[in-house]
N, C-alpha and C positions, 0 to 999 in steps of 0.2 A: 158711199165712203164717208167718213165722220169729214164733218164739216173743218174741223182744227187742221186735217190734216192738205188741206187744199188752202190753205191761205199760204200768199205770197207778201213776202217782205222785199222791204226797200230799206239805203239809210241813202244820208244826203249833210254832206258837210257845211256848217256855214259857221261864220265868225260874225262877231260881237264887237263895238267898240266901245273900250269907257266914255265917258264923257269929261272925266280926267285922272291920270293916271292914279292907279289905288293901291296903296303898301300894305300887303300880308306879311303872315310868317316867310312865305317861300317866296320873297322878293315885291318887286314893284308890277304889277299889272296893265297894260293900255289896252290889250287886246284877251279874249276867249274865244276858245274855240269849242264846238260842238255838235253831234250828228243827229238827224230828226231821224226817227226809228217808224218805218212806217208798216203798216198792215192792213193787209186788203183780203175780204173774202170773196166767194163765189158773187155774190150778189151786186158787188163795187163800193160796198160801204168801206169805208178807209181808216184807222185807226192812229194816233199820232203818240208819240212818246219821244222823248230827249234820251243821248245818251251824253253826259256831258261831265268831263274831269279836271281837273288843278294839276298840269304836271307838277311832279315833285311828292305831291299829296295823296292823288288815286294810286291806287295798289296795282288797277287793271293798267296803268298808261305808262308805254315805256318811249315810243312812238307813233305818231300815223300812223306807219304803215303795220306796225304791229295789231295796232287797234281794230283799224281797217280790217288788217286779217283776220281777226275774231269776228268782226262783225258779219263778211264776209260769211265765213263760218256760220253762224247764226238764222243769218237768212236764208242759204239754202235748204234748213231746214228749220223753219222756226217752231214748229210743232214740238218735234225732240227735244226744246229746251222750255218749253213753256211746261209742259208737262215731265221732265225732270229739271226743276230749278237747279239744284245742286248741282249742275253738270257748270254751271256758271257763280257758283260759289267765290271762286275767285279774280271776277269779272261784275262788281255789283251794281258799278253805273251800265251796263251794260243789262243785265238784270232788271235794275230801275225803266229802262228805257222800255225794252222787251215787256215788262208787265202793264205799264202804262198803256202801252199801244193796242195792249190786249185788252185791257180794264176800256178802250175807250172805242175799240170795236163792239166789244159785246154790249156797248151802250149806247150804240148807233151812227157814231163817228163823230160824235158834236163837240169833242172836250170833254166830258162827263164820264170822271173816272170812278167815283165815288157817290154811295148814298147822299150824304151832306149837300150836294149840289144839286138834287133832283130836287128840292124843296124849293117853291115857287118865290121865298121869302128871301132866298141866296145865307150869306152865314158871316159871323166876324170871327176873327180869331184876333187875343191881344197881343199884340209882339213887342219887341224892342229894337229900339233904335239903335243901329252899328256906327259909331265913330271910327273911322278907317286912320291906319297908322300914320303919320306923318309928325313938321314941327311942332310943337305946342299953339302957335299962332293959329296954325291950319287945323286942329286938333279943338281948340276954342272954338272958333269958329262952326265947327260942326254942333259942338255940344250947345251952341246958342241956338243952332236951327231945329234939329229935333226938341227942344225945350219948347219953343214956338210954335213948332208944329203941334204940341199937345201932346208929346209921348211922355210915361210915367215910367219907363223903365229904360234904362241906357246902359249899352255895353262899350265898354272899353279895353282896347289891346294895349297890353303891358308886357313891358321885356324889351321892346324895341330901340325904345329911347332911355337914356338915364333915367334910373328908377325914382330918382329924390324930383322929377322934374313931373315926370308919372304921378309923385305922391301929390304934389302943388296942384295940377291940374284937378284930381280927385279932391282933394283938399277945397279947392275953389268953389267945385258943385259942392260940396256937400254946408260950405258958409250960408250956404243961401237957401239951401234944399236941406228938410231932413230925409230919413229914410220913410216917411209915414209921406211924403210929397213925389221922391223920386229915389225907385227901386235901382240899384247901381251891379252890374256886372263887369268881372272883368273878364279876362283870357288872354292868359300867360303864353298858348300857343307851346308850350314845350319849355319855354325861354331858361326858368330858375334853373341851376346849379342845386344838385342837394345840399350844399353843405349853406346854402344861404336859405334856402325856400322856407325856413321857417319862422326863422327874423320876420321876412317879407312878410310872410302871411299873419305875423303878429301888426307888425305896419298897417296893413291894408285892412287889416280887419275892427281897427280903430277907427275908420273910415265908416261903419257900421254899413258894409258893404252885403249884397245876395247873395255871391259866391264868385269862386272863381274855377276858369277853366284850366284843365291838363297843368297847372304850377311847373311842373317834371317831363323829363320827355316820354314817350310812352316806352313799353318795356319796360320798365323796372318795378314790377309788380311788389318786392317786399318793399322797397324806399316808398311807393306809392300809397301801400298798406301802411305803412309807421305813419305818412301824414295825415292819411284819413284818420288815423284812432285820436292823435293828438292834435289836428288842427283848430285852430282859432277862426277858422274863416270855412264853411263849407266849401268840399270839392267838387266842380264836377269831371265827369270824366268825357273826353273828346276823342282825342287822335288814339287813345288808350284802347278803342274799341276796334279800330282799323285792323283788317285782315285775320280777325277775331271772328268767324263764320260759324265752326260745328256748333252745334248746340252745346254740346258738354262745355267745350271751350266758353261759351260766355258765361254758364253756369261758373266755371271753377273761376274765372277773373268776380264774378261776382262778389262769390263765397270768400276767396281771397280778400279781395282790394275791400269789399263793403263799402263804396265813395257813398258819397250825399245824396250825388244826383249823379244822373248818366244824361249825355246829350246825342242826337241820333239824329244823322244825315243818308235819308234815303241813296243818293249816288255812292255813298262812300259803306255802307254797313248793310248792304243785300237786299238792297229794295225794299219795295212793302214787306214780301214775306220776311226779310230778315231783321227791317228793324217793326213789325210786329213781333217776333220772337222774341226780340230783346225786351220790346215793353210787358209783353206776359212774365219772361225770367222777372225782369227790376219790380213790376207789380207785386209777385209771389214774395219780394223780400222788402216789401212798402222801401222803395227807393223809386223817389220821386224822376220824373225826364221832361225836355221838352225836346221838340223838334227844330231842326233851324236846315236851311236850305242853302244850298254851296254854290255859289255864281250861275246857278240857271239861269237861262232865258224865261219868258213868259211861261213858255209850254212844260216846263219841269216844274216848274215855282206853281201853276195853276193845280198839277197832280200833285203835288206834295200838299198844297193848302188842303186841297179835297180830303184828302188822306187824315192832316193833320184834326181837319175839324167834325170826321167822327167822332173822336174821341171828344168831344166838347172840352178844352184843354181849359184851365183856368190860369196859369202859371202863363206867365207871356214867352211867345213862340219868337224862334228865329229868322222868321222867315220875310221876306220881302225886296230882293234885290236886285227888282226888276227894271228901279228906275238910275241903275247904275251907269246903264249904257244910254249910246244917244238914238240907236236903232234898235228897235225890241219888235217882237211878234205881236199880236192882238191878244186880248186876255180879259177876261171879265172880272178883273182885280182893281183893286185903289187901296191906296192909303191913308187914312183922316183918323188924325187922332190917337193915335197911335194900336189903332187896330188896322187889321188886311181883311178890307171887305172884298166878297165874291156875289154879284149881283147879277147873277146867273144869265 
């Protein structure tokens, strides 16, 4: 009997606490929730993967027990979906989870999902530092500790608060920092209004800022298209890609919208195989991406790093958000400097 088709699946629920509560676009967060995706062959090597979502945000999460149900699904026959992905196409944390487990079965159950990790030297990747939403006060605060910490690249969420208080806060780093010191991102999260988003974007972009994320909410591909051709400020595209699966489909938003950069979250855009797809499309039309990873635990955030640094990425990645919580999994991850070392 082929070996794929005798491996047995498990998932297994566990939650995460912040260490204190953290404001996104889709509200305040104290807690995450997420399933460990497991796979075992004949021999009892055991394979580990996350399935892990942002209600509000995953496309695949309506509930538990809906979830549940899928996964459910899944496991019973987990063969049928490793070997037809599509059938989970619209299920990609799901996806992500499922290929993990398998990427780290067929490499002998140690964590080791990817080439990049097999090298005895371990790998960096450079990423940037998230200042998470809140007052300006708490918002300072942060941007003086990732400074500290050594990172060269800082993102910032805009829209949430008064925009002119937004501009101050940008305004402030940039007195002191130029851009040849400290690389500046923002993400809008959806926030602008079109009939403002371009103002904004002249604003910010005085700021001599990297770019920014999603300005617009997603869907609206020609308002989307008009700011990429005229903007002041590079776009990248985010939430814009969500539920964006067939192949043609990312081709025609491509071809359409033509943004600056595209940004891709394994849990949220079809796993490896789907946001490899997308980096081969945005490659084929020199549109730059990087990668950033969506409230994993250790064990998502470890497969995505893996993943991220075949590519040997140059551009700083978004990944490292591990030290969010106050209980996390084991992980051969650190942060120094503002790179995500993996010391195998």
């Amino acid at each position: 009997m082929d070996p794929i088709k005798q491996l047995i699946a498990s998932f297994e629920a566990f939650t995460l606490d912040f260490k204190r509560p953290s404001g996104t676009s889709r509200g305040v967060l104290t807690q995450k929730k997420g399933w460990k995706l497991k796979l075992a062959n004949s021999d009892g090597v055991v394979g580990l993967g996350e399935c892990s979502v942002i209600p509000g945000l995953s496309p695949d999460y309506v509930s538990d027990e809906q979830y549940e149900s899928k996964l459910t699904e899944v496991c019973q026959d987990p063969a049928r979906f490793i070997e037809n992905k599509n059938l989970l196409n619209d299920f990609p944390s799901i996806l992500f989870g499922l290929e993990s487990a398998y990427f780290d079965l067929i490499n002998g159950g140690k964590q080791i999902y990817f080439e990049s990790a097999k090298a005895s030297t371990g790998f960096s990747i450079p990423i940037n530092g998230l200042i998470w939403m809140g007052d300006p006060g708490y918002m300072r605060d942060q941007i003086a500790e990732k400074l500290d910490a050594g990172f060269t690249c800082i993102k910032l969420k805009v829209g949430a608060i008064d925009f002119k208080q937004e501009l101050k806060l940008l305004e402030g780093i940039r007195s002191r920092y130029d851009a040849s010191q400290i690389v500046l991102r923002v993400d809008a999260n959806g926030a602008f209004k079109m009939e403002d988003a371009f103002w904004k974007l002249k604003e910010l972009a005085q700021l001599d800022l990297h770019s920014i994320e999603q300005p617009i909410k997603a869907g609206s591909w020609k308002e989307m298209k008009d700011l990429c051709e005229k903007t002041p400020l590079p776009i990248a595209l985010d939430e814009e890609l969500i539920g964006i699966n067939e192949r043609e489909r990312k081709i025609d938003l491509l071809n359409t919208i033509t943004p600056q950069f595209i940004i891709l979250k394994p849990s949220l855009h079809g796993g490896f195989s789907g946001t490899s797809e997308w980096i081969k499309l945005a490659e084929a039309r020199q549109i730059p991406w990087w990668i950033t990873s969506a409230l994993e635990s250790n064990i998502g955030l470890n497969a995505i790093a893996q993943f991220t640094a075949d590519y040997n990425p140059v551009l700083p990645q978004g990944l490292g958000t591990g030290g969010l919580y106050e209980t996390n999994f084991e992980a051969p991850l650190k942060i120094k400097a503002g790179f995500l070392h993996f010391t195998g």
